[in-house]
C-alpha positions in Angstrom: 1.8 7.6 -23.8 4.6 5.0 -23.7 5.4 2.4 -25.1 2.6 -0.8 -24.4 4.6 -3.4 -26.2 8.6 -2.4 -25.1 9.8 -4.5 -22.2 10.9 -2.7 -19.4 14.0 -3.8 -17.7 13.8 -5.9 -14.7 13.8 -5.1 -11.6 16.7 -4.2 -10.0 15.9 -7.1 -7.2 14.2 -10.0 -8.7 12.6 -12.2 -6.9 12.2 -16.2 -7.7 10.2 -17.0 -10.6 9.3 -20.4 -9.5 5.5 -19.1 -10.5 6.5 -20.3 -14.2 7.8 -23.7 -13.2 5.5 -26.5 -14.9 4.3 -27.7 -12.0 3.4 -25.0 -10.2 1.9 -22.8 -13.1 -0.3 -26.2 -13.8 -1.9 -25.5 -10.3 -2.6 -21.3 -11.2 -3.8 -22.4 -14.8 -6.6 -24.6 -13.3 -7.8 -22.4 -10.1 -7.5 -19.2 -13.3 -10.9 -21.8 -14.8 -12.7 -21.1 -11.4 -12.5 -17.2 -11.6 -15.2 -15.0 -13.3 -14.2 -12.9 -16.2 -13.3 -10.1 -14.7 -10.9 -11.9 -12.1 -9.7 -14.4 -14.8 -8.9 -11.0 -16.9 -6.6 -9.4 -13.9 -4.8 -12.5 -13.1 -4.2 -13.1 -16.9 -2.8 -9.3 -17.3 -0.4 -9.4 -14.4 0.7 -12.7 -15.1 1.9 -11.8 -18.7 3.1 -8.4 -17.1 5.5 -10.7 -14.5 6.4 -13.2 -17.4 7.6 -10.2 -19.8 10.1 -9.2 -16.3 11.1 -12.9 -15.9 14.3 -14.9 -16.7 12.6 -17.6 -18.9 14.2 -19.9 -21.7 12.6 -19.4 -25.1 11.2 -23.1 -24.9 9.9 -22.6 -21.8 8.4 -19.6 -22.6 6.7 -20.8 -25.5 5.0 -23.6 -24.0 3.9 -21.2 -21.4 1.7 -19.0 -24.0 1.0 -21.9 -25.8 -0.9 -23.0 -22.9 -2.6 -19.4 -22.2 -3.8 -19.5 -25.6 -7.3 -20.7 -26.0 -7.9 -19.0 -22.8 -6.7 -15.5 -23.7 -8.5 -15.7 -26.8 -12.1 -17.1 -25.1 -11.5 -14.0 -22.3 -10.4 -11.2 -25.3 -14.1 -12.6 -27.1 -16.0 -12.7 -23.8 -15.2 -8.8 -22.8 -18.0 -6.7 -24.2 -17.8 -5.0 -27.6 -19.6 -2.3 -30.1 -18.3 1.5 -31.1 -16.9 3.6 -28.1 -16.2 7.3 -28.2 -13.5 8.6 -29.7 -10.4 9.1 -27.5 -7.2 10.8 -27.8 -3.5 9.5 -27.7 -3.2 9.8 -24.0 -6.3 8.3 -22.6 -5.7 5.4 -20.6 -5.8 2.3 -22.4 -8.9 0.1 -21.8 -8.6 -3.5 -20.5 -8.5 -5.6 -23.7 -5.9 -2.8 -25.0 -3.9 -3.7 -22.2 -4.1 -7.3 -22.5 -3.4 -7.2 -26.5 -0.6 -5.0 -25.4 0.8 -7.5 -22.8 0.5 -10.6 -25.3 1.9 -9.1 -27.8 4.7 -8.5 -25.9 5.3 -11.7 -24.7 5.1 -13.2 -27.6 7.9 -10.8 -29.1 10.2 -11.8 -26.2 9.4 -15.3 -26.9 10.1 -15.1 -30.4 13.7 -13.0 -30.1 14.7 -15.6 -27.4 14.3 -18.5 -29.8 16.1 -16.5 -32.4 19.2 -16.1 -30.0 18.8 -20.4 -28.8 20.6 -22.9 -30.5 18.7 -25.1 -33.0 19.5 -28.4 -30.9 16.6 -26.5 -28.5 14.1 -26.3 -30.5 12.1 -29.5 -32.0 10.7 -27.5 -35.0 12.2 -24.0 -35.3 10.0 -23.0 -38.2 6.8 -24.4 -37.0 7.2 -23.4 -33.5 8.2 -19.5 -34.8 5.0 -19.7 -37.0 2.8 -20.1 -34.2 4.5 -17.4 -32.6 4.6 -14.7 -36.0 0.5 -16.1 -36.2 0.0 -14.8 -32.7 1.6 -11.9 -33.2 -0.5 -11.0 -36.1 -4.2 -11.8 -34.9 -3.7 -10.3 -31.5 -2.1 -7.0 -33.2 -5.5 -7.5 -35.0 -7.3 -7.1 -32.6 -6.0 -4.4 -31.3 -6.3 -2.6 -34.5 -9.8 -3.7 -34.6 -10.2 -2.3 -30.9 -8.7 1.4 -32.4 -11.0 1.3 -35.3 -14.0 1.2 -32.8 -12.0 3.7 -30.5 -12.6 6.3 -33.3 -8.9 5.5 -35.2 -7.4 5.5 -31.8 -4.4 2.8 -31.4 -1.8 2.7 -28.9 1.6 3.9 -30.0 3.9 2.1 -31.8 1.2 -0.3 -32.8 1.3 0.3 -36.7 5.1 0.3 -36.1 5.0 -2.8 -34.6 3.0 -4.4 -37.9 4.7 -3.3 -40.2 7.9 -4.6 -38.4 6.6 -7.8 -37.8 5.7 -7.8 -41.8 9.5 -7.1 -42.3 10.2 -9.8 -40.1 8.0 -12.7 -41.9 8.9 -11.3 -45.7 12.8 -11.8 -44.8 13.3 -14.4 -41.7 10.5 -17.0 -42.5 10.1 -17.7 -46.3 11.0 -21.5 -45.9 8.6 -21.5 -43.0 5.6 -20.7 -45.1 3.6 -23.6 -45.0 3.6 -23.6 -41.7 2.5 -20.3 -41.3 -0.8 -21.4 -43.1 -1.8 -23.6 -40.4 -0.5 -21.4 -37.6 -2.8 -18.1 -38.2 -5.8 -19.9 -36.9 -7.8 -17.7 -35.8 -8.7 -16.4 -38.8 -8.7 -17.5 -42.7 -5.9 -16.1 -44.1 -3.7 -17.5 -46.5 -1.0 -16.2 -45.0 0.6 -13.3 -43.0 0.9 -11.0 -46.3 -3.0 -11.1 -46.1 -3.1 -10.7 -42.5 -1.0 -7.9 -43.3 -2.9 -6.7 -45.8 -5.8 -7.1 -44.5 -5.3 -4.7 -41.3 -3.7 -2.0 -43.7 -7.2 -2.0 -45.7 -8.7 -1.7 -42.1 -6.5 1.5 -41.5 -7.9 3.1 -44.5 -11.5 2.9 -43.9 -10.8 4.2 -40.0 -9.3 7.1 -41.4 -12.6 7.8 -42.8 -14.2 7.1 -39.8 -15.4 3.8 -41.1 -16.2 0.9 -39.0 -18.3 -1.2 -41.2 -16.1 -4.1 -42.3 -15.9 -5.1 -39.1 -19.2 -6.4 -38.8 -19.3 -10.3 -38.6 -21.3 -10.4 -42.0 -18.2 -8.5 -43.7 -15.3 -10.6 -43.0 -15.5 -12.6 -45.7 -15.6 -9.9 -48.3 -12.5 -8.3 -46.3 -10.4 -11.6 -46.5 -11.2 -11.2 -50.2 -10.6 -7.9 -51.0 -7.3 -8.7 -48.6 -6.1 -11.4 -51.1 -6.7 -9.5 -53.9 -4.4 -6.5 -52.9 -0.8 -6.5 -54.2 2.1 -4.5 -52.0 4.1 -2.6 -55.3 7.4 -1.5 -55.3 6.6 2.3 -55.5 9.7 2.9 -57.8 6.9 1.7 -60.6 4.4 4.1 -59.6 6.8 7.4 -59.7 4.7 10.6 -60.6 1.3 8.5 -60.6 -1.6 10.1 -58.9 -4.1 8.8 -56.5 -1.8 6.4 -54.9 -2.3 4.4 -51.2 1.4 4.5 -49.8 2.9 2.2 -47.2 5.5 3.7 -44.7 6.7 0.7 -43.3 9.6 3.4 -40.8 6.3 5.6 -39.9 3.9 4.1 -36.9 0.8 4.8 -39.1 -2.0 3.3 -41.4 -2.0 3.8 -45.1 -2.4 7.2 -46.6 -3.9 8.8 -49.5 -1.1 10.7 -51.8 -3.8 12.8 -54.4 -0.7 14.6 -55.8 1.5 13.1 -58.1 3.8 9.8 -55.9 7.8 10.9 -55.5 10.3 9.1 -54.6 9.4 6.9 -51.4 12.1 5.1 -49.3 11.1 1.7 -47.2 7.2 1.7 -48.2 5.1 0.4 -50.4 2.2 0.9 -52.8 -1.1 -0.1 -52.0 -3.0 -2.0 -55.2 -6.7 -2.4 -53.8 -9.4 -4.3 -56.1 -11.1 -2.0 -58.1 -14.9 -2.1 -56.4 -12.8 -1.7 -52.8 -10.9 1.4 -54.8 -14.6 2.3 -56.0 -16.1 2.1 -51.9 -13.2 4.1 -50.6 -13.0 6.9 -52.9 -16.6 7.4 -52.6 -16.2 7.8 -49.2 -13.0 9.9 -49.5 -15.2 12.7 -51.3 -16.6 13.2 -47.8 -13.6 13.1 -45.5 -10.3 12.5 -47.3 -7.4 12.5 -44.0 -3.6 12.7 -44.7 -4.1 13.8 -48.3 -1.2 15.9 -50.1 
């Protein structure tokens, strides 16, 4: 399957993209209220499909999926949910996948255009990339969430893409960090480490074929157990057994290394609370994935 959230090149002939104007996507944004859910959800995907192709400044751009928000989200809630069969890498993607796909993408342009505009642009750079990075996280989220229900089925490139986007808050965004605690929203996380972290402990119990932290009386314990993680360096952990690694340079979930840890380049280690260590490893005597 390719690649959901690459941007393909524009076409060769590119027509006018006057649709993104202020004015004229004011009009689109208020007949979009009119359509049913179904209709709203087309027009929504192949409008973020012809805003990925088009020539827009990072400002503008911005204010564009600023606007879409609320409306994304209210659509992405509304679309029916609850465990689907498993699939395999190549089915097609669903709907919602799409959609997580599409606005993920956009926000990535977005967010490497403002990193190429000059400051004088921008009327708060590190706000205004917070929002963006706290986009990028819940609707990654969701789409993990979506493979979790899809019997640990994600499109590819999707772990790749978190753990990037991880690399890309840890180094490019420390002074931005109060702002990133208002700009996740959606839901209570500190910050993006637990956002982070919190989707990595999601990976582990889908490898088991786990969905039960995603019900909605669970996701305060997850938050939790999320904060209370710790990403080690796993040059401390050399020769330990047992250990849940990290590789940030593979598109995948945590795994389970039951052999003594060696030397590990770009990942890290893992630390879960000990009554999460106590749920998993219970489980992990029935179906242990990925284990060396």
């Amino acid at each position: 399957m390719d690649n959901c959230y690459q941007v393909a090149p524009p076409p060769e002939h590119a027509q006018s993209h006057r649709e993104f104007d202020s004015p004229v996507f004011a009009a689109w944004v208020k007949r979009l209220s009119g359509q049913g859910l179904c209709q709203m959800l087309v027009s929504l995907l192949l409008k973020l499909e012809r805003l990925a192709q088009a020539p827009v400044e990072g400002p503008r751009a911005l204010a564009i999926l600023q606007q879409l928000a609320i409306v994304l989200r209210d659509v992405a809630d509304d679309l029916p949910k609850g465990r689907l069969p498993p699939t395999d890498s190549t089915a097609l993607l669903s709907l919602e996948q799409r959609l997580c796909c599409v606005m993920f993408k956009n926000l990535k342009l977005t967010l490497e255009r403002l990193d190429r505009s000059a400051r004088g642009m921008l009327l708060n750079p590190d706000a205004e990339r917070a929002w963006l990075v706290g986009e990028m996280f819940d609707w990654l989220g969701r789409q993990i969430e979506l493979g979790v229900l899809r019997g640990s089925t994600w499109p590819p490139h999707t772990w790749q893409e978190l753990h990037d986007l991880f690399f890309y808050f840890s180094n490019r965004m420390k002074a931005a960090r109060p702002q990133m605690a208002q700009a996740v929203g959606p839901h209570s996380f500190d910050d993006p480490q637990t956002a982070y972290k919190r989707l990595l402990i999601l990976g582990l119990y889908a490898e088991q074929r786990s969905d039960t932290l995603l019900g909605p009386d669970q996701a305060q314990r997850l938050d939790d157990w999320a904060r209370a993680s710790t990403l080690e360096d796993p040059g401390l952990y050399f020769g330990y057994l047992g250990t849940y690694l990290v590789e940030v340079s593979r598109d995948t979930p945590p795994r389970l290394v039951t052999g003594a840890l060696g030397s590990a380049n770009r990942a890290w280690v893992l630390r879960l609370p000990t009554d999460l260590l106590a749920i998993i490893e219970a489980n992990g005597k029935r179906f242990r994935p990925g284990a060396d």
